[in-house]
Structures are given as structure tokens and as C-alpha cells.
C-alpha positions in Angstrom: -21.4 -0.4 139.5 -18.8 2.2 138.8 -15.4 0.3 138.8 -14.2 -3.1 138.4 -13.7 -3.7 142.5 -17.6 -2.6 142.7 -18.4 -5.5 140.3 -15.6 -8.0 142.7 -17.1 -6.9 145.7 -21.1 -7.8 143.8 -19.7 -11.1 142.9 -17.7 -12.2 145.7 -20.1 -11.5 148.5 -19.0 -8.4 150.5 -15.2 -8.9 150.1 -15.2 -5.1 150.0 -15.8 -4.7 153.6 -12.5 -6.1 154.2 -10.0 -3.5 155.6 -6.4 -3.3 154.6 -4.2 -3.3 157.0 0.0 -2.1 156.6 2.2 -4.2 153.9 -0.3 -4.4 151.5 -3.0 -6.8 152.7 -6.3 -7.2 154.0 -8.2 -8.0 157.7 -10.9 -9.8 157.2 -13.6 -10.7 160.0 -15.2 -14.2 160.3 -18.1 -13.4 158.9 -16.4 -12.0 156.0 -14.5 -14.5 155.2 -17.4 -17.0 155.2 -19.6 -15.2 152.8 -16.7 -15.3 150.6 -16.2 -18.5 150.6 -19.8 -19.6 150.2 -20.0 -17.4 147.5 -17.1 -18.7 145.6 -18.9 -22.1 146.3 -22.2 -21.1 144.6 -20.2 -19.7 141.3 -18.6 -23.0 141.6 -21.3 -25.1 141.7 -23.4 -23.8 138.8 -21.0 -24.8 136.4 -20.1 -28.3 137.9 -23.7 -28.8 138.5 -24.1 -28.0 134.2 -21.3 -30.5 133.9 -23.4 -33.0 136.1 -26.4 -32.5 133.9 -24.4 -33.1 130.0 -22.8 -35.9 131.7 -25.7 -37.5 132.9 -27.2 -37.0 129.4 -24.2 -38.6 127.6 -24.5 -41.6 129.4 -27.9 -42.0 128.1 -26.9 -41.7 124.8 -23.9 -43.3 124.0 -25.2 -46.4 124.6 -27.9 -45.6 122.3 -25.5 -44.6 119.6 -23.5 -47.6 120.0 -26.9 -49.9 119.8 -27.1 -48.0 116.5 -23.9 -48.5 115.3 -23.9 -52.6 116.3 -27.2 -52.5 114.3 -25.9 -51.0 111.2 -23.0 -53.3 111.1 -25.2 -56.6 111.5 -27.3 -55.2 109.0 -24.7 -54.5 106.6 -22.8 -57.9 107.8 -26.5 -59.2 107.0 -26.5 -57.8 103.1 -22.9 -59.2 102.6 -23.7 -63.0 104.3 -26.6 -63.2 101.3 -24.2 -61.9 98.7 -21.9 -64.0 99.4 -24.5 -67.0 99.8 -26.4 -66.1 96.3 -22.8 -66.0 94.2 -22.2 -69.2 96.0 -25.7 -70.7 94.5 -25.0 -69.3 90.9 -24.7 -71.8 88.6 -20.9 -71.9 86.7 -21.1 -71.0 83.2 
């Protein structure tokens, strides 16, 4: 790969064998035209398909984290309900 459109043309499928044509702008063929877009599909799927994935593992463990959380809190709430019950039972001096 000698130049940046070699590396484009890599990544985008064969966009390369596009010819330009006057005022600037390209021809393309059907065939063409669908390789580049299934190609821009596979680039875009490997990143949503990650996105999937961290999701899918996120709703695993939030609830998890939240179970934890509820726990500490009843346990602490716990701690607090027998302090409050054994000052309660002290006699008065």
C-alpha cells in the first residue's frame, strides 16, 4: 500500500475501480457500488455488534449490583434497628 487511496480502495472494497468522469466525480458500475456498500456494512457492523455484546453484559450486571447494593443497605438498616432497640432496653441511670 503505497498511498492513502491504496489503503481507501483496501478498505472500501474496490471503490478504486470507479472511473471519473468530467466535473469532478466518479461512474460507478452496479457491481461497484454494491461491494461498497456491503463493505461499509461489515465495518459497520463489527462495532455495533461489540456494542451488542457490552450491552448484553451490562444487563447482567446491573441487576446484580443493585441486589448488592439493596443488601448492604438492609444490612446496615439491620445494624441500626438493634442499636436503636438495645439503647432503647438500657436501663436510665
Amino acid at each position: 500500500m503505497d498511498s492513502h487511496r491504496d489503503l481507501i480502495v483496501a478498505e472500501l472494497g474496490g471503490i478504486g475501480s470507479a472511473t471519473a468522469v468530467s466535473g469532478g466525480g466518479y461512474a460507478f458500475d452496479p457491481d461497484t457500488i454494491r461491494r461498497v456498500s456491503d463493505s461499509f456494512a461489515t465495518k459497520a457492523n463489527t462495532p455495533g455488534a461489540s456494542y451488542v455484546a457490552y450491552g448484553q453484559r451490562n444487563m447482567a450486571i446491573c441487576p446484580r449490583e443493585a441486589q448488592r447494593c439493596q443488601d448492604a443497605l438492609d444490612t446496615y438498616l439491620g445494624v441500626e434497628d438493634r442499636t436503636v432497640v438495645d439503647i432503647g432496653s438500657t436501663p436510665a441511670l
